[in-house]
N, C-alpha and C positions, 0 to 999 in steps of 0.2 A: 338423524344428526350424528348419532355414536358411528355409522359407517364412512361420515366423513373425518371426526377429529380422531379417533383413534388410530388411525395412520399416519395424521398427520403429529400425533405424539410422539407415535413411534420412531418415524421417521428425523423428528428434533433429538430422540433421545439416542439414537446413531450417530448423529451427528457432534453432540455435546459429548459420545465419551468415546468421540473419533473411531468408531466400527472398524476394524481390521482389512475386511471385505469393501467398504465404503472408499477406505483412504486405499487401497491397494487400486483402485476402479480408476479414481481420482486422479492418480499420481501416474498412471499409467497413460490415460486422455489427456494431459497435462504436458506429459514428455511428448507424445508423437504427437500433440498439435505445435508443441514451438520448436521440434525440432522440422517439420513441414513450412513453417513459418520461416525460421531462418534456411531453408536451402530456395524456398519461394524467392524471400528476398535476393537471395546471390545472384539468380537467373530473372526476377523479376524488375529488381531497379534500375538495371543496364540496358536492358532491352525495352523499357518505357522511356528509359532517357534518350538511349539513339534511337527508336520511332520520332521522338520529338526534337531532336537536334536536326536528324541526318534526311537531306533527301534522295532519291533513288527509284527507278522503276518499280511498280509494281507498290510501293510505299503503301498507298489507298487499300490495295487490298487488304494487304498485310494489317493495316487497322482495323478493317472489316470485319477480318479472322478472329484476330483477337477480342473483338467485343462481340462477337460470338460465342468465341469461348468461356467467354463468363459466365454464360447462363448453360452452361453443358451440364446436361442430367447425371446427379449422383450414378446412377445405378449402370449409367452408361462406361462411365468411366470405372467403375468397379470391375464391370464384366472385361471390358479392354485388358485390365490390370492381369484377373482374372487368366485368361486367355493367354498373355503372354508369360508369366509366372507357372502357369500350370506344368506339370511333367510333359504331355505334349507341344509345351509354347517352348521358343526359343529360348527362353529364358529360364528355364525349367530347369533345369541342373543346378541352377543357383541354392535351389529348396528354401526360396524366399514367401512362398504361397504361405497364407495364417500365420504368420508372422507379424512383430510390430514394423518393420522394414515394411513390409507390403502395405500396410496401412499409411505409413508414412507417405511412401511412393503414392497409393492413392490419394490422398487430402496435395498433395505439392502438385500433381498435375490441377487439380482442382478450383487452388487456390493462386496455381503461377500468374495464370492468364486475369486476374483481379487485380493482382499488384502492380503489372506490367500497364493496363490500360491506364490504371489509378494514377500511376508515375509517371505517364505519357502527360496525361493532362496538368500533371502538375508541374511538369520541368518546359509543356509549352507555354503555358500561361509564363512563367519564369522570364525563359527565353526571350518570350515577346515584352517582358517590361526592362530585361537587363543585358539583350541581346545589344543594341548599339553599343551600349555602354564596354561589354566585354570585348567587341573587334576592336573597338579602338584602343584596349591596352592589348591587342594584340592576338586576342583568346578568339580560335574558333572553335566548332562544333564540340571536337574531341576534346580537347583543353578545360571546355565548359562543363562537360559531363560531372567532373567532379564535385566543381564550384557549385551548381547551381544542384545539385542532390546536397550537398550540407547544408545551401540556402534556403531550401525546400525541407529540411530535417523532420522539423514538426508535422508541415502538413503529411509528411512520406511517413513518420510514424504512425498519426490517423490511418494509414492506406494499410500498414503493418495490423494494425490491432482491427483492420474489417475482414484480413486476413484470416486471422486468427479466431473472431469468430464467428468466422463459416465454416473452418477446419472443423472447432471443438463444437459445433452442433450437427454435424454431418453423421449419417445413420448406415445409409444405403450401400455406400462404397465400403465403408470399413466392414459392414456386414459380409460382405461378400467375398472380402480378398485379407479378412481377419478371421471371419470364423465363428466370432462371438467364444472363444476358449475360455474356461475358466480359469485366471491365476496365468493368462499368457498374451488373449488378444482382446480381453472385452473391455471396452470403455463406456462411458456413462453415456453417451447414447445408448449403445447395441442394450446393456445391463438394464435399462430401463424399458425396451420393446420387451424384453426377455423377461426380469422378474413379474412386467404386469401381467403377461400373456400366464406364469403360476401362477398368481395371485398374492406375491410376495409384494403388497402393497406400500410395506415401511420402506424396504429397499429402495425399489424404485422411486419414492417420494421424495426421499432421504438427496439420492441421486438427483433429482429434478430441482430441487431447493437449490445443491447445491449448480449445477448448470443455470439457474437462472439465477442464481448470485452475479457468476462468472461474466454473465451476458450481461448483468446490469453494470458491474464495476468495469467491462470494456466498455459498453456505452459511454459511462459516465467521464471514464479516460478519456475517451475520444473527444465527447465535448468540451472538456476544459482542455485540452491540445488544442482545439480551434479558438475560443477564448482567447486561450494565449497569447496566441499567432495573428488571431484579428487584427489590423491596425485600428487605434485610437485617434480620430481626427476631431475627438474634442481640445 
């Protein structure tokens, strides 16, 4: 029984006097998940919105695609990453490889095509309740795009924060095109494969508390944003 609570001591008492190493892990998985989050967003809400506005050849597919891409394997797109970043990838000059930028870059591919489907369905649902209503003051597709993403605010923030956390629990990609660097690319994922695999059992515990706070307070987010947004037809 001592080899389960004694970590889990340890790991509260890292935590209560803020560990250096703990908040530095933290603070670092923190930045490159909402800075992935917001460049997802720039490229994701536009392009969920005109899938659901706009129509055009090939539209179906392009839906296809994308919900395809939702389910694309971490480790897939790490290697991608990987490969084009490398000193032999085209992009290799840059000396963005192990880097938090490459990590970045991995979690925003990862996370675009999420936000993109999420926004599609939420601005056609939209469309189909407030679509006559806007041609007749004159508003089409283009026009709409704006209107009906501030109308859809909440639910599109829900679509934001699932973003979010699939970025900040994601292992594989950052492993591979971050490094797991100590003090440059490790985040509370990678730090938590890594200290268990020593046997630094507080650390990683420490870390996993704090990752599953995180995942419970976006959950919890998320549901009181649908709450909200519900309509009331008592």
């Amino acid at each position: 029984m001592s080899e389960i609570y004694t970590p889990f001591a340890a790991a509260f008492t890292l935590i209560e006097r803020l560990d250096s190493d703990l908040m530095e892990i933290v603070a670092l998985s923190l930045g490159v998940s909402l800075t992935a989050v917001i460049l997802s967003a720039v490229v994701g809400l536009p392009l969920g919105a005109a899938l659901a506005l706009f129509r055009f050849p090939g539209r179906r597919a392009v839906i296809v695609v994308l919900n395809s891409l939702m389910g694309l394997p971490p480790v897939v797109v790490g290697l991608t990453v990987y490969l084009l970043l490398s000193r032999s990838g085209p992009l290799g000059a840059m000396g963005l490889l192990f880097t938090p930028t490459a990590m970045i870059v991995a979690q925003w591919l990862l996370i675009t095509p999420i936000i993109a489907a999420l926004t599609l369905q939420v601005v056609e649902d939209l469309w189909a309740e407030y679509g006559e209503q806007l041609r007749s003051l004159g508003s089409g597709p283009l026009r709409a795009v704006p209107t009906l993403l501030w109308d859809g605010r909440y639910s599109l923030l829900t679509t934001l924060l699932a973003g979010f956390g699939r970025a900040s629990a994601e292992v594989g990609a950052v492993m591979i095109v971050g490094g797991n660097i100590a003090h440059a690319t490790r985040v509370m994922t990678t730090s938590i494969a890594l200290e268990t695999s020593k046997g630094d059992l507080a650390l990683a515990m420490g870390l996993g508390v704090v990752l599953i706070t995180l995942s419970i307070s976006i959950n919890a987010t998320a549901y009181l944003f649908r709450e909200f947004t519900r309509p009331n037809y008592a």
